[in-house]
C-alpha positions in Angstrom: 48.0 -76.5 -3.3 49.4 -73.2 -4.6 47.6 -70.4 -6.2 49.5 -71.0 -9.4 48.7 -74.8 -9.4 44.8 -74.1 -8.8 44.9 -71.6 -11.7 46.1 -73.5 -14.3 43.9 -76.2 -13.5 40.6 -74.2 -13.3 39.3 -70.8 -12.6 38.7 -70.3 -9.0 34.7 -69.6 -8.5 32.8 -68.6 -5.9 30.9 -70.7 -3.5 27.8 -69.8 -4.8 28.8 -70.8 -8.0 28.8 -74.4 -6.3 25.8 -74.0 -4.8 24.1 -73.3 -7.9 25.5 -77.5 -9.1 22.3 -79.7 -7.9 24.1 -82.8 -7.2 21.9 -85.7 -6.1 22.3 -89.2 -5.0 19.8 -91.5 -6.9 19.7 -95.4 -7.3 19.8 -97.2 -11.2 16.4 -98.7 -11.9 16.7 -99.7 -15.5 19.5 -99.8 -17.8 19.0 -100.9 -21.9 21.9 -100.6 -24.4 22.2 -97.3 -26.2 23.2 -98.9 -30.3 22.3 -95.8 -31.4 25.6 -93.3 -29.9 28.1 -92.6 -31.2 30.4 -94.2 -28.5 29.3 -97.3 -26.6 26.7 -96.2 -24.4 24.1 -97.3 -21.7 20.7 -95.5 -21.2 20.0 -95.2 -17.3 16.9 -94.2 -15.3 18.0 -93.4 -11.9 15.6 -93.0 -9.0 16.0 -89.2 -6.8 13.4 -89.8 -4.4 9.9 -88.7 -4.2 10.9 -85.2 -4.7 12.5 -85.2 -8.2 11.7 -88.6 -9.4 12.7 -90.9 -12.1 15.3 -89.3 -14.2 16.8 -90.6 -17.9 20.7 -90.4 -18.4 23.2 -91.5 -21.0 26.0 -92.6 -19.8 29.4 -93.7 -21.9 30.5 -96.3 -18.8 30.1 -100.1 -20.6 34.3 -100.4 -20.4 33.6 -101.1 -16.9 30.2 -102.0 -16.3 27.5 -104.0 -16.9 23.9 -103.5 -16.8 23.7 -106.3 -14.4 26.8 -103.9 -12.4 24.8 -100.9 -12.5 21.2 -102.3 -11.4 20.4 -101.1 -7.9 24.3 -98.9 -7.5 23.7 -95.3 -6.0 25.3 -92.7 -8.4 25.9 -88.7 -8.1 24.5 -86.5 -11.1 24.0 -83.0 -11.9 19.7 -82.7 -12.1 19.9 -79.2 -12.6 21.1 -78.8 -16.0 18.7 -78.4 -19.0 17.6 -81.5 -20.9 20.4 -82.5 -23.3 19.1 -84.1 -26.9 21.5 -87.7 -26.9 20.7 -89.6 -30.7 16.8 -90.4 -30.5 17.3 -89.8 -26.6 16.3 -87.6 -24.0 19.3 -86.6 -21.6 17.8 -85.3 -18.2 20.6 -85.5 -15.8 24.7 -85.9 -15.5 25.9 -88.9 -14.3 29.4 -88.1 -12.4 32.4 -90.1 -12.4 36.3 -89.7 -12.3 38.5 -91.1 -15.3 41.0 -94.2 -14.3 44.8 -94.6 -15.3 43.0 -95.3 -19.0 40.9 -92.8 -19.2 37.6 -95.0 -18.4 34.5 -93.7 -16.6 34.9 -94.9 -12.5 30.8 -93.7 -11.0 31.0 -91.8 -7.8 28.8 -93.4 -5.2 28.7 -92.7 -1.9 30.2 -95.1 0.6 27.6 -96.3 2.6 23.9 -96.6 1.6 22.5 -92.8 1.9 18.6 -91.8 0.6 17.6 -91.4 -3.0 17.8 -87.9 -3.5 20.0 -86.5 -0.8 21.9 -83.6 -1.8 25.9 -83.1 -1.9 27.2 -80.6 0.3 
């Protein structure tokens, strides 16, 4: 990739700028309906290990998934940004994923099995 190509995509950052992106593995433990966005929504806990816990997502993903999909799938999400008000719910973390050919939400996951809570690097 050129210089001119990276630039118009995105401001080049430092690495510590990366650094300072907690991204964490974690496993779905409970997903509910979320009637109450704006867009079709599911409200996700996701397990990080012993170390950060149980964490509370929203997550605009029900064109692909199912709550029966997403129970027990390892996910990425940002767990360092602040607390984000979502309708009557409380956003903790970023769940990550990559739009398809249509736009909808594909979850990152790792490939094989990893621990709850392992960092990206």
């Amino acid at each position: 990739m050129n210089q001119t190509t990276q630039s118009t995509v995105t401001p080049i950052i430092a690495f510590d700028d990366f650094l300072a992106v907690d991204i964490r593995v974690g496993t779905v433990t409970d997903v509910q309906d979320f009637p109450e966005a704006r867009k079709p929504a599911y409200k996700l806990w996701i397990d990080f290990g012993p170390e950060i816990g149980v964490k509370k997502t929203s997550a605009q993903i029900t064109d692909l998934y199912t709550p029966a999909a997403l129970l027990g799938r390892q996910v990425a999400a940002v767990v360092n940004f602040p607390p984000r008000q979502i309708g009557p719910f409380m956003s903790e973390v970023l769940t990550l994923g990559f739009p398809d050919a249509d736009g909808k939400v594909v979850l990152i996951q790792p490939s094989h099995p990893v621990p709850n809570g392992g960092r990206l690097h």
